[in-house]
C-alpha positions in Angstrom: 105.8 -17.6 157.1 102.9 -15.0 158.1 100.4 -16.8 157.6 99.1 -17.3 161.2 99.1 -13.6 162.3 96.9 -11.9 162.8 98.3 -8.8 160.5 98.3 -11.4 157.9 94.8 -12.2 157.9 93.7 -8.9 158.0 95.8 -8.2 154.8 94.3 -11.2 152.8 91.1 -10.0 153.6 91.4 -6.8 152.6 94.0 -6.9 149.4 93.5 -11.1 148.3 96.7 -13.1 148.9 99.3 -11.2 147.3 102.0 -13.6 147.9 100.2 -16.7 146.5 99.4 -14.7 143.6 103.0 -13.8 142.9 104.0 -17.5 143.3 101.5 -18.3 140.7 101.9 -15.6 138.2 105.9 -16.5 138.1 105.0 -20.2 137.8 103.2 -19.2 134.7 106.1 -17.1 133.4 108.5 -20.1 134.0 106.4 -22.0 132.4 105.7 -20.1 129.1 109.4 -19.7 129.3 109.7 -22.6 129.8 108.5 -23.3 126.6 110.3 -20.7 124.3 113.8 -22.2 126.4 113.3 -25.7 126.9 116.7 -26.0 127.1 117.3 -24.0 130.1 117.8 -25.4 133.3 115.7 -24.2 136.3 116.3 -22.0 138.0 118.7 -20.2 135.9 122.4 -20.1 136.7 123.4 -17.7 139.0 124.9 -14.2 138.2 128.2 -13.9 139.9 127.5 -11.0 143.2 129.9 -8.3 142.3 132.1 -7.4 145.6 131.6 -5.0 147.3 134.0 -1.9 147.2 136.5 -1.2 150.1 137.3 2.2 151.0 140.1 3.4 148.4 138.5 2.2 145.3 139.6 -1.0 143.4 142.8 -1.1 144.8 144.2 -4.8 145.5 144.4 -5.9 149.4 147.6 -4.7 151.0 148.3 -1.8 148.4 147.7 0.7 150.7 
């Protein structure tokens, strides 16, 4: 994604590639995991997104 700017670079140089070391530590974590669960599918199922709350609390559409 960043990986041709310039302010990219610079960051590499100076702190190592973060992001390609974040890829690869949670590789190794699925992996391990992978392991322990082999039964799980990957990536794990989803957890349902909670919806957001509308003004007036959890009051059902057209109760107000």
């Amino acid at each position: 994604m960043f990986h041709e700017t310039p302010i990219f670079n610079r960051l590499v140089a100076e702190r190592g590639d973060v992001p390609a070391q974040v890829r690869d530590e949670a590789n190794r974590v699925r992996d391990q995991l992978s392991r322990v669960l082999p039964s799980a599918p990957w990536p794990v199922a989803s957890v349902p997104r909670q919806r957001a709350h509308a003004p007036g609390g959890n009051l059902p559409p057209g109760s107000l």
